[in-house]
N, C-alpha and C positions, 0 to 999 in steps of 0.2 A: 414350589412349595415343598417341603421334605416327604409330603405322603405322594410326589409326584404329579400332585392334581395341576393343571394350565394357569396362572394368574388372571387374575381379570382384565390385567392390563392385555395382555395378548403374552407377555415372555412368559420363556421359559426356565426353568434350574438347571441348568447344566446343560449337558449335549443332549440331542434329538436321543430318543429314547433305542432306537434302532439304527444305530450309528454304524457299530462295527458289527456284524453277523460271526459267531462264533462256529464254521462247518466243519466237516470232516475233512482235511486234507485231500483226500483219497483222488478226489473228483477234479479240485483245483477251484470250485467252486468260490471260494475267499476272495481269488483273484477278480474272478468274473464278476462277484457281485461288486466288489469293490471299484470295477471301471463302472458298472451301469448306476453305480450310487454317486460317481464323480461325475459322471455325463448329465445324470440330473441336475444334482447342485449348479454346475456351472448352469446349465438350462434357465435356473430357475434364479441365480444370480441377474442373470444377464435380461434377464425379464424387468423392462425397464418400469419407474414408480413405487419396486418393491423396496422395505426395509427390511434389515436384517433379522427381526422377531418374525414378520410374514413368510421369509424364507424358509427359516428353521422350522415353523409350526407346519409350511407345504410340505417341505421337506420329510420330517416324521410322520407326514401322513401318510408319504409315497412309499415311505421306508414301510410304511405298517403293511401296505399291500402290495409291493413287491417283493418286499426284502425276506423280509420276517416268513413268510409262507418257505420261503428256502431253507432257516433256520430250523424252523419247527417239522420241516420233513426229515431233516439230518438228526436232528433230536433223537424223534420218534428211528428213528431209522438204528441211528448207532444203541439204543438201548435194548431195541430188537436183534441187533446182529450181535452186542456182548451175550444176550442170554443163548443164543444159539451159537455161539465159542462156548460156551457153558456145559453145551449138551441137549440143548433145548431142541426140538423139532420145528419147523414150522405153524404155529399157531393161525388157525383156521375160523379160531372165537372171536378174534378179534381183525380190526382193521392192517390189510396186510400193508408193510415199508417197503418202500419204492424200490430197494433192493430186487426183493423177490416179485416186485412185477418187472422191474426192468430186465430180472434174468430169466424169468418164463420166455421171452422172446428166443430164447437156446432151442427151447424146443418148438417154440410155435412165430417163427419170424412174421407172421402177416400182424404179429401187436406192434409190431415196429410202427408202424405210421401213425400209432397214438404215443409212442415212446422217445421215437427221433426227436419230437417238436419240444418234447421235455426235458430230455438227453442233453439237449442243445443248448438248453434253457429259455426257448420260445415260449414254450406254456409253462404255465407254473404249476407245482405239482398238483394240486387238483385234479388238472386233467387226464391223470391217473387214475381215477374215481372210474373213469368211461369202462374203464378193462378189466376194475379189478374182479366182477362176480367172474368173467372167464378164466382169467387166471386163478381165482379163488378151487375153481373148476380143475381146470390143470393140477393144481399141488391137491387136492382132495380125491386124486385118480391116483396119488403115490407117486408122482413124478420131484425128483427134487433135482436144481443143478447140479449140475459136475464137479467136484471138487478138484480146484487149480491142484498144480503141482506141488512140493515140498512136501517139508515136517508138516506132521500129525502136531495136534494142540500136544501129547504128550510129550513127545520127541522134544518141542518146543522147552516145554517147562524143564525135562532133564538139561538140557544147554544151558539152561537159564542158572540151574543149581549147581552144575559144576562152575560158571564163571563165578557165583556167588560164592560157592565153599574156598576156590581157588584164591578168590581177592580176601577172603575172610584168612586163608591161612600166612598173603601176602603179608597182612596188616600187623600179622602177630611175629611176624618174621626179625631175626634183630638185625638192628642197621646196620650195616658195611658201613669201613671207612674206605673211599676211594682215596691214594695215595696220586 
């Protein structure tokens, strides 16, 4: 139906609603979810009696609770990590992204054993929940990760404006005839 709602017959409109997962590159995560969303379907293909309407409605359901929880942590995660490219501090008010419990382990490696299973993507992020009041603990004692190597955000942005100014002066430039 166009508001998304299931028909009554049992189909659906279009693809399972959590088909493709849109993550952050960073991780590789796309890929990963991408074989265990193929591992299912085929699973669930090959599951003999079924039609193609009972597969896709299994399907989207599996999607809803495996997939999707992936999704929605990458969400949350990347909107947290732009504000802090921002300038932002670590925010303490709110529910900390997986980021910053995943890199509390820098300083305090015994969260690994709730982190590894996640890391791996054995548990789903949820199981982040278990660690986050310690690590909440952790960054509210003034502890923040190490910041890798390279350009500063500023450093960055002047790179960024000299190739702009320099393509901006290319454009205005008069054509050559090559002979």
């Amino acid at each position: 139906m166009p508001d998304g709602r299931r028909r009554t017959s049992g189909t659906t409109r279009g693809p399972p609603r959590h088909f493709i997962p849109d993550t952050n590159p960073s991780l590789g995560r796309g890929i990963a979810t991408s074989f265990l969303q193929a591992q299912r379907l085929v699973a669930l293909l090959d599951e003999p009696g079924r039609d193609f309407s009972d597969v896709a409605l299994a399907f989207d359901s599996w999607c809803t609770e495996h997939i999707k929880p992936w999704f929605v942590d990458h969400v949350y995660t990347d909107a947290d990590l732009q504000r802090r490219w921002a300038g932002g501090d670590v925010d303490l008010s709110r529910r900390l992204p997986s980021d910053l419990i995943v890199a509390a382990a820098e300083a305090h490696p015994e969260l690994n054993s709730t982190i590894m299973p996640y890391f791996m993507m054995r548990a789903l992020p949820s199981s982040l929940t278990a660690i986050e009041p310690r690590v909440r603990d952790i960054y509210a004692s003034g502890w923040r990760p190490a910041m890798p190597e390279g350009p500063s955000r500023n450093e960055l942005a002047e790179v960024i404006a000299q190739t702009t100014n320099r393509q901006a002066r290319a454009d205005r430039a008069e054509p050559r005839v090559v002979a």
